[in-house]
C-alpha positions in Angstrom: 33.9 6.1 -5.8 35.1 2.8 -7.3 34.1 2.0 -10.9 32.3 -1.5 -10.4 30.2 -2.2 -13.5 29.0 -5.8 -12.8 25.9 -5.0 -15.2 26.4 -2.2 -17.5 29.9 -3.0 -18.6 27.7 -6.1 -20.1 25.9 -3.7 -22.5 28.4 -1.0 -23.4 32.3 -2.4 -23.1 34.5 -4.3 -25.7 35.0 -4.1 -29.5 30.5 -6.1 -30.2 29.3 -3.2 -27.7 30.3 -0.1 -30.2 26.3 0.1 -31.9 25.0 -0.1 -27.9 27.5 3.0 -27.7 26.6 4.5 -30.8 22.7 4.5 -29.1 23.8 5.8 -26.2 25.5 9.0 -27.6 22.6 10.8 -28.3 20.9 10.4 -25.4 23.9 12.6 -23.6 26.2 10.0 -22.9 30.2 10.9 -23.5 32.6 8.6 -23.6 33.6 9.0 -20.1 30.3 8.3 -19.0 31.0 3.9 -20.1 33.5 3.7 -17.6 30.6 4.9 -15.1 28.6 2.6 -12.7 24.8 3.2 -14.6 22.3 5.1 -12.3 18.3 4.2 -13.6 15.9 6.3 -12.3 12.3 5.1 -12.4 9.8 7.4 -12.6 5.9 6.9 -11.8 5.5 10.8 -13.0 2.3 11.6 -14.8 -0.3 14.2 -14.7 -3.3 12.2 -14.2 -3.1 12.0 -10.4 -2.4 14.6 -7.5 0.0 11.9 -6.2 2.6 11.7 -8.9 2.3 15.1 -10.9 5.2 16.4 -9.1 7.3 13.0 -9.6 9.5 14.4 -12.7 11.0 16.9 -10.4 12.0 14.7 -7.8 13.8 12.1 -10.7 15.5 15.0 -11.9 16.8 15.6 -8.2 17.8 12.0 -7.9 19.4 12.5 -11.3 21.7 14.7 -10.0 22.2 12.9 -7.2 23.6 9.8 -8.9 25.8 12.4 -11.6 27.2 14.2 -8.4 28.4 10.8 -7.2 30.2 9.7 -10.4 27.7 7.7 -12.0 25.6 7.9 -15.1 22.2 8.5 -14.6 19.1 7.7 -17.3 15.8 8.5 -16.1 13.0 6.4 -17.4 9.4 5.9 -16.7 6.2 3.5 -15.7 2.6 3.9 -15.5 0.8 5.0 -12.7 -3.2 4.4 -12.2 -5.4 7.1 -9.6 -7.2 4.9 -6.9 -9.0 8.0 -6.3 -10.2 9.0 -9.6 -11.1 5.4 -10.6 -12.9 4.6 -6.9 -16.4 2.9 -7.5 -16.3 2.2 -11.1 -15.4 -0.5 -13.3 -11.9 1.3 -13.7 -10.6 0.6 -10.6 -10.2 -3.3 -11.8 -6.9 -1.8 -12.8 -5.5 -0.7 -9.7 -4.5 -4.0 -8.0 -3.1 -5.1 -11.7 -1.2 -1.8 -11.7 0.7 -3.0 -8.9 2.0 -6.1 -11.0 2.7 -3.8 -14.1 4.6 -1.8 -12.4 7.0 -4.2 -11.2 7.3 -6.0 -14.6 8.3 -2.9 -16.5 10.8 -1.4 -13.9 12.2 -4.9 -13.9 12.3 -5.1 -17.7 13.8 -1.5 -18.2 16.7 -2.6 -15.8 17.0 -5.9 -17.0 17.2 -5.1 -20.6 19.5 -1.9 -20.0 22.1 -3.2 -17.4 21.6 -0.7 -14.8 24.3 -1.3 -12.0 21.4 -0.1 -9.4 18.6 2.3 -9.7 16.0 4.5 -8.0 13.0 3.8 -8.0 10.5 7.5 -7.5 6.3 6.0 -6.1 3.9 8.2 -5.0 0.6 6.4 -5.0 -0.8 3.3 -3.4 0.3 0.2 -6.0 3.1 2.0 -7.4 5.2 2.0 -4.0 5.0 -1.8 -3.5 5.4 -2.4 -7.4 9.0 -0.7 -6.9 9.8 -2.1 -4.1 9.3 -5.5 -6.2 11.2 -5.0 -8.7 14.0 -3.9 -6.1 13.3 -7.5 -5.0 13.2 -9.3 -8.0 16.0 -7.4 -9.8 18.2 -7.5 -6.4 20.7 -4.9 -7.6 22.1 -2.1 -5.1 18.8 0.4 -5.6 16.8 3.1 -3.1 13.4 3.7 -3.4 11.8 7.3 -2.5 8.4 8.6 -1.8 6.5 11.3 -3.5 5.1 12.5 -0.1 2.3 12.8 1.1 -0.3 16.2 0.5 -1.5 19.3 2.6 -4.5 19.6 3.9 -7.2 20.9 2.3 -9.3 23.8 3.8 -10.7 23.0 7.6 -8.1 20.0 7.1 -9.9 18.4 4.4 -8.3 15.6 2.5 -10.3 13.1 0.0 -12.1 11.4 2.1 -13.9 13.8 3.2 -15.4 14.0 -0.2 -15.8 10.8 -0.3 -18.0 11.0 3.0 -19.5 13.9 1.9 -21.6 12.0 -1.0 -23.2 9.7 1.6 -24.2 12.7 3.8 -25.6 14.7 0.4 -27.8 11.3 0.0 -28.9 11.9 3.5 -29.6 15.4 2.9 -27.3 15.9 6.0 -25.7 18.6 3.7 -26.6 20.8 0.7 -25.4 20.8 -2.9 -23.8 23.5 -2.3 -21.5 22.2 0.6 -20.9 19.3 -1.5 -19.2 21.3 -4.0 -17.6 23.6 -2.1 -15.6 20.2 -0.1 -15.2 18.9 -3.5 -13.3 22.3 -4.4 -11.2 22.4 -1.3 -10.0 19.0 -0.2 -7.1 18.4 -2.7 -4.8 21.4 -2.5 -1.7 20.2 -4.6 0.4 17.7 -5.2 1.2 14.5 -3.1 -0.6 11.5 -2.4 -3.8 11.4 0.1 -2.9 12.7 3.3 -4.2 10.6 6.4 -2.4 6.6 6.8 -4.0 5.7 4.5 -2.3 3.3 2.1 0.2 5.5 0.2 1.7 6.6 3.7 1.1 3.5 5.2 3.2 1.7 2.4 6.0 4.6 2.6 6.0 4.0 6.2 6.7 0.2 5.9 9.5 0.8 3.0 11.3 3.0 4.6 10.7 0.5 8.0 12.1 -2.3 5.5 15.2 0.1 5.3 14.9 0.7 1.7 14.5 4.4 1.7 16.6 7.0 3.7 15.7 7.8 7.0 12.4 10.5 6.5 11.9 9.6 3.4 8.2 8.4 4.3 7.5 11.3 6.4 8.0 14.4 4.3 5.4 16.5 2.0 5.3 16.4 -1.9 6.0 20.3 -1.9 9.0 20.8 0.5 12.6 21.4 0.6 12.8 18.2 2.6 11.8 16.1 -0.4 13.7 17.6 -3.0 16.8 16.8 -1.0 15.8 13.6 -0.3 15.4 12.7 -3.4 19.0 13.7 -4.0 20.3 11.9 -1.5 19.0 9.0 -3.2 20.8 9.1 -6.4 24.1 9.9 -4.5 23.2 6.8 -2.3 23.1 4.6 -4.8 26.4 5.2 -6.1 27.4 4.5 -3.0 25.6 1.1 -2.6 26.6 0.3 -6.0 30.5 0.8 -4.5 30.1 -1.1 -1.7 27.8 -4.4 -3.5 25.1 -3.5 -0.7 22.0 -5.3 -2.5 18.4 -5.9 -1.5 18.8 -9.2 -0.4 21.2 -8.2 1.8 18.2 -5.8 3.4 14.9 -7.6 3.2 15.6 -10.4 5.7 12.5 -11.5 7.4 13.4 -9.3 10.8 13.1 -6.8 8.1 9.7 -7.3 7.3 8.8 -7.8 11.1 10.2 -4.3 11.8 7.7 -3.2 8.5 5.1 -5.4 10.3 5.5 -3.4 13.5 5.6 0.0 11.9 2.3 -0.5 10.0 0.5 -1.9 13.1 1.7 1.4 16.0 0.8 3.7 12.5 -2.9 1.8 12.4 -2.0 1.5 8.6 -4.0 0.6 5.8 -5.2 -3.2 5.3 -3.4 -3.3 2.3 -0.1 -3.5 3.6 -0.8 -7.2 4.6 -1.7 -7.8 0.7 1.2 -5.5 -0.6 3.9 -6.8 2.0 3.0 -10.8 1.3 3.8 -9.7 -2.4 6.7 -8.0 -1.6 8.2 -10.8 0.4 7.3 -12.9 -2.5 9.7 -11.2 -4.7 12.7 -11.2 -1.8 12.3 -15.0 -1.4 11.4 -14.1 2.2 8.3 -16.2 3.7 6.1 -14.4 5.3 2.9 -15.9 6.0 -1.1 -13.8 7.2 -0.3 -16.0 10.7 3.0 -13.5 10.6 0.8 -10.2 11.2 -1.6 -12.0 14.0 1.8 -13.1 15.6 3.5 -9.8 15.6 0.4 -8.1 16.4 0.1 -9.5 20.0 2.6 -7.5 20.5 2.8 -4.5 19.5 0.2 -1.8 20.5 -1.3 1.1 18.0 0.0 4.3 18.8 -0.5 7.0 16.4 -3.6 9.0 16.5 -4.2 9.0 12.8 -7.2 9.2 10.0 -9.1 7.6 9.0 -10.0 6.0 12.4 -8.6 8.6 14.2 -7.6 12.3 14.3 -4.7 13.7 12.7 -3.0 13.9 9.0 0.7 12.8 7.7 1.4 16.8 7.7 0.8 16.7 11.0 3.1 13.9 11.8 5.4 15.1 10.1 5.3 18.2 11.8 6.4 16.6 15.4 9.0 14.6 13.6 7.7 11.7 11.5 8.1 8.3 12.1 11.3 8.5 13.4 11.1 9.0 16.6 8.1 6.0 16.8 10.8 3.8 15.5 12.7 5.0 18.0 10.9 4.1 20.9 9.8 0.6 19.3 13.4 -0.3 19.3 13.8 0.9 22.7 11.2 -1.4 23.8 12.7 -4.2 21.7 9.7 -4.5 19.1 11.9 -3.7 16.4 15.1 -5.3 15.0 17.5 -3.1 15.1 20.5 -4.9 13.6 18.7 -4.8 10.0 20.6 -3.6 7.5 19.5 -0.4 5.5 20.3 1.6 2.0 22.3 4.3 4.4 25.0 1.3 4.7 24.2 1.1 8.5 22.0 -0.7 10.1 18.4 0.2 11.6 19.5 0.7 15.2 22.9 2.9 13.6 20.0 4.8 11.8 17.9 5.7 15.2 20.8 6.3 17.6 20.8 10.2 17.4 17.0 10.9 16.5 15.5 12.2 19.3 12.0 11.5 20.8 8.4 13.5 20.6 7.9 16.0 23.0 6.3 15.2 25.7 3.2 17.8 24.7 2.2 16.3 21.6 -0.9 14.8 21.1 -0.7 12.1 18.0 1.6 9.7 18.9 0.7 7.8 22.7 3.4 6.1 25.2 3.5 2.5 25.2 1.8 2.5 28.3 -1.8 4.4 26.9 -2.0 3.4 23.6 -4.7 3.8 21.4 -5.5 -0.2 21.4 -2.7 -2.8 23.3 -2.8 -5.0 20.3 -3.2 -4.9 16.1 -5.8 -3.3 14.2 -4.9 -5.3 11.6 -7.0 -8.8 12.5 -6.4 -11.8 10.8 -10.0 -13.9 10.7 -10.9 -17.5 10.3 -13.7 -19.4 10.1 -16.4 -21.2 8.1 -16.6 -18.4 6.4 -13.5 -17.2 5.6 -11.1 -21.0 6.1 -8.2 -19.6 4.0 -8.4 -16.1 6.2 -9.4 -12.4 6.3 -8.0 -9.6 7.3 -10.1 -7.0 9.4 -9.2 -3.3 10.3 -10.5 -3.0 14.0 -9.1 -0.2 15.7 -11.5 -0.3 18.8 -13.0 2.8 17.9 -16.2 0.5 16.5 -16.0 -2.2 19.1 -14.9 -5.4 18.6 -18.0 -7.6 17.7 -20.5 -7.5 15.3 -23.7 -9.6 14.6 -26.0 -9.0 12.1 -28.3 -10.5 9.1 -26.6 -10.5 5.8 -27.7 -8.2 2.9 -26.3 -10.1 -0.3 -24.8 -8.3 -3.3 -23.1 -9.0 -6.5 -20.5 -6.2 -6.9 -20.0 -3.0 -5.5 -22.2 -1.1 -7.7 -25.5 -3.1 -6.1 -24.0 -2.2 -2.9 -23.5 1.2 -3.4 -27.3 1.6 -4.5 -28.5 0.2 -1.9 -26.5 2.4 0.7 -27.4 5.3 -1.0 -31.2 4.8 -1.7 -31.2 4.5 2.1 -32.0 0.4 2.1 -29.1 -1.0 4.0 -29.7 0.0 7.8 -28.6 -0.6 11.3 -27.7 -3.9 11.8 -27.4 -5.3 8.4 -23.3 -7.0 7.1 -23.3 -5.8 4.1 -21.4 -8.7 1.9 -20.0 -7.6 -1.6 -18.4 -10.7 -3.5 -17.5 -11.1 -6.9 -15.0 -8.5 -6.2 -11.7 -11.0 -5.3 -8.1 -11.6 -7.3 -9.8 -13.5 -9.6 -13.7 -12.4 -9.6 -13.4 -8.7 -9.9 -11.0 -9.1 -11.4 -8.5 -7.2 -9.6 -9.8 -6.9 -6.0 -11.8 -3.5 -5.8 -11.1 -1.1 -3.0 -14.8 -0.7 -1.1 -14.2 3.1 -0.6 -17.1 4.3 -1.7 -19.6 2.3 0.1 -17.8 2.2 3.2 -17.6 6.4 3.0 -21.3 6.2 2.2 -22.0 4.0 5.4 -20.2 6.3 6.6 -22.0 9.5 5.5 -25.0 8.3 6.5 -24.5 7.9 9.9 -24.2 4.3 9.9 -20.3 3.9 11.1 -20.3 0.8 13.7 -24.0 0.0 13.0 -23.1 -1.7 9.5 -20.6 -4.0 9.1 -18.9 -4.5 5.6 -17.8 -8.1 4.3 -15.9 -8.5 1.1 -13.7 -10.6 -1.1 -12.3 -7.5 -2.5 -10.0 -4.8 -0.5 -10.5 -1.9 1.5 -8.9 1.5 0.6 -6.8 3.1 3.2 -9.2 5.7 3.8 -11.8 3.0 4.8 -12.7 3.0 8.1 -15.7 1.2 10.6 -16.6 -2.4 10.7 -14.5 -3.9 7.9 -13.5 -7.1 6.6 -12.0 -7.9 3.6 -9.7 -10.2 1.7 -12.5 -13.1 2.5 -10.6 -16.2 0.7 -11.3 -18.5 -0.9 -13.0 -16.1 -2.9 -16.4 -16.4 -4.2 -15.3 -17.0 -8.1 -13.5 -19.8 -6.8 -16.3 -21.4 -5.0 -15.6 -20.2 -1.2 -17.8 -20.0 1.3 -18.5 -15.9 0.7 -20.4 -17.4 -3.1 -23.2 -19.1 -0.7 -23.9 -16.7 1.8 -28.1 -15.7 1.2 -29.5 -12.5 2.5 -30.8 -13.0 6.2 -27.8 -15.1 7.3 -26.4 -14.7 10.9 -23.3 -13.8 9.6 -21.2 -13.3 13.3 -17.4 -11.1 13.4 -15.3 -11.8 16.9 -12.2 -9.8 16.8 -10.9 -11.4 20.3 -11.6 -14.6 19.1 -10.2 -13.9 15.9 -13.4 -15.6 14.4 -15.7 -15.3 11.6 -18.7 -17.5 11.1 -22.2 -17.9 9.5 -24.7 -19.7 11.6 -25.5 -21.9 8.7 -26.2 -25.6 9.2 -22.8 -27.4 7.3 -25.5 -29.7 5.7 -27.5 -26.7 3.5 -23.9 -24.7 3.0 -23.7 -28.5 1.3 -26.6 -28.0 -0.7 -26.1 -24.8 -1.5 -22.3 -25.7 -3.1 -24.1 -28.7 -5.4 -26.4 -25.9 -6.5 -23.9 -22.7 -7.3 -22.5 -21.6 -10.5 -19.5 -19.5 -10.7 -20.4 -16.0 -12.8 -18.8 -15.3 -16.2 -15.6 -13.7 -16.0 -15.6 -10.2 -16.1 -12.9 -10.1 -18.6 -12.1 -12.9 -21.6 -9.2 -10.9 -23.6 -6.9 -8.3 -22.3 -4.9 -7.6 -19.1 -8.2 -8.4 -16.9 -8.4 -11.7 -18.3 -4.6 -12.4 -17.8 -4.2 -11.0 -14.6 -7.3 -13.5 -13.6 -5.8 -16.4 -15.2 -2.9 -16.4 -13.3 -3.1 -14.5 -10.0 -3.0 -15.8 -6.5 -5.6 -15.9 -3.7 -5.7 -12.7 -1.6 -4.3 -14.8 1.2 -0.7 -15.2 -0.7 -0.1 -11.5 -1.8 -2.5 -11.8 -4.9 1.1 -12.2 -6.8 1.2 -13.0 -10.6 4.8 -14.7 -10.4 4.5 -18.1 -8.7 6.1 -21.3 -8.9 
């Protein structure tokens, strides 16, 4: 492979450059290894999460790749933050400011070190669109790979069963016993949470962006498959490295369309319309929430998965991954298939000799009996929500919902109210103070949507929130409200008993509230006090965007 250095010749070549050399000798370098194209490798590995606890491994596997290829390889690592473990409490503040973190450290390892390209190793929800960032922002020749997703627990558990499984304890629908023995059982191993839910929903859309190797999203944590992969990666690099392929020369805008697409025939996680705004952001791409309504006229969902529906990644994966949905979306010209990818080739080069489902599978429907003919993914406006929100309907609750509002401040008062049993059929439950700015950092609604859930209250409740849903969130859901109630939006004035009204045809979202008292009501509110004064709270609020723009810490 050719020797081009554009960075790392910077930090260790010439006469001034001997200490940077005299540093790098004990960390294994020899002096061959300066006239070597620099390989990072960014690691999310820790042990405090299922999703990443098997993430050293896989860097040492791209490693190798990058070594095997003629390069120089350095392995170095970032933070990582459980969604599941912190779910419902104050910790999971954190997780949306994770995402951010991330992407400032990978860019300031590379940065600082001159790393000719790098790969970049995710395996939970933020940490995947916080690499794929920093591949963004840092726009130098770079792969990204997933962790993988999980195996099923036992009777194909996974964690949101558990999560479920508190609201029916509540209910007495099950025993103490039950509850512990699904607690026990639903987390087999390593890998991230095992339905499309957000960690395989974002994989999916990365590796539909073209910055992962074909499969990459679509392979479990403990398998041969990944290891390679992961491999492949390093070796790739080198070779994008050789050949000046960069990210901007990837994330085009028909780039993010194809990503767009994926996510919607997957019925992915409303967080990719968060985490794909952000990521855009970083690629100088515009991409706008009028972007997903647009592409979502379009394109039908397809795959049979959880939450909504039936069937796990490991599953998917097991009648050939996304692949062969790609496939057939660029068949049927909903994908563009002259985007160029990390392989060096372009999308369509990629797909040419996969080869399609069998016809006796059951996840993943034909275009012409799909699971809904349009997005899940619903982008709302209205008095209520002027600046947009994003709803998951998948059809499987109906696509209307009227009710009175029950009021809370924070997801903790919700919670206790769904679990004392006071929240019944008909109400739209609204939790604010949970936005960007309010929370701060935009709290997944996991746990009250599971207990809604639990309860036996799935389609009779709807949920209304400034904050986010977790992938594994499913029912009447709407979130991402903006403006946000710390702000002063519309969501800060709602009162308990409102006719608060949800139209998914219409695209609508309105309380029947007289414009003259919401009036009244604005002269009389008073935003909270922030959460947060010092810290990384209170400097993620200062300076974060509205839900609506990617919630990105970075603009102009």
């Amino acid at each position: 492979m050719s020797a081009r250095r554009p960075h790392s010749s910077t930090i260790v070549d010439g006469l001034e450059q001997a200490p940077s050399r005299a540093m790098l000798y004990p960390v294994g370098f020899t002096p061959e290894d300066f006239r070597k194209p620099q390989v990072g490798v960014a690691s999310t590995w820790s042990n405090l999460t299922p999703c990443n606890m098997h993430i050293d491994e896989l860097a040492r596997e791209a490693s190798a790749g990058a070594d095997g290829a003629g390069a120089k390889s350095i392995v170095f690592n970032t933070i990582t933050v459980s969604d599941g473990i912190s779910m419902g409490t104050p910790g999971m503040r954190f997780s949306l400011v994770s995402r951010e973190v991330i992407a400032d450290s990978i860019e300031t390892v590379v940065g600082a070190q001159g790393f000719d390209g790098f790969v970049a190793i995710g395996g939970c929800d933020k940490n995947m669109p916080g690499c794929a960032m920093a591949m963004a922002r840092l726009n130098r020749p770079s792969v990204f790979v997933y962790g993988g997703t999980i195996q099923p627990g036992a009777n194909r558990r996974d964690i949101i069963s558990v999560f479920e499984a508190v609201g029916a304890r509540a209910d007495n629908r099950i025993s103490a016993e039950e509850l512990l023995e699904i607690e026990r059982t639903a987390i087999p191993g390593p890998g991230s949470c095992g339905g499309m839910y957000t960690a395989n929903t974002m994989a999916s859309a990365i590796e539909a962006l073209g910055l992962s190797l074909p499969g990459s999203s679509a392979q479990e944590a403990v398998s041969s498959a990944k290891l390679e992969d992961s491999r492949s990666a390093g070796a790739a690099v080198a070779k994008l490295i050789a050949e000046d392929i960069k990210p901007s020369d990837i994330l085009s805008r028909e780039a993010f369309e194809n990503a767009i697409a994926v996510v919607i025939a997957l019925e992915g996680s409303t967080n990719a319309v968060l985490h794909l705004l952000a990521m855009a952001h970083s690629a100088g791409v515009t991409l706008e929430l009028d972007d997903f309504s647009r592409i979502g006229k379009r394109v039908p969902v397809l795959a049979d998965m959880r939450p909504a529906g039936s069937y796990s990644m490991s599953e998917l994966i097991a009648i050939g991954g996304i692949q062969p949905l790609m496939k057939l979306l660029l068949e049927e010209g909903l994908l563009h298939g002259d985007c160029m990818t990390v392989t060096g080739r372009t999308m369509a080069q990629n797909l040419l000799d996969v080869e399609h489902y069998k016809s006796d599978q059951q996840i993943v429907r034909s275009l012409d009996n799909p699971i809904k003919k349009d997005s899940h993914l619903v982008i709302l406006r209205g008095n209520l929500a002027p600046e947009g929100a994003v709803a998951k309907i998948t059809g499987h609750e109906g696509e209307k919902f009227e009710g009175n509002a029950r009021v809370f401040h924070g997801e903790e008062a919700a919670m206790a109210a769904i679990m004392v049993g006071s929240v019944v059929s008909g109400d739209v439950v609204v939790v604010r103070y949970e936005g960007p700015r309010g929370g701060p950092g935009m709290r997944e609604m996991l746990s009250p949507t599971s207990a809604i859930n639990g309860r036996g209250l799935s389609g009779k409740v709807a949920l209304l929130t400034d904050g986010r849903f977790s992938g594994g969130s499913s029912g009447f859901v709407v979130g991402h409200v903006t403006p946000e109630s710390f702000v002063g939006g519309p969501i800060a004035l709602i009162e308990d008993g409102d006719r608060i009204t949800i139209d998914a045809v219409s695209r609508e979202i309105n309380v029947n509230v007289e414009e003259a008292v919401m009036r009244e009501r604005r002269l009389a509110w008073r935003p909270p006090e922030p959460y947060a004064r010092r810290g990384v709270l209170a400097k993620y609020a200062r300076v974060v965007s509205s839900a609506s723009t990617g919630a990105i810490t970075d603009s102009a």
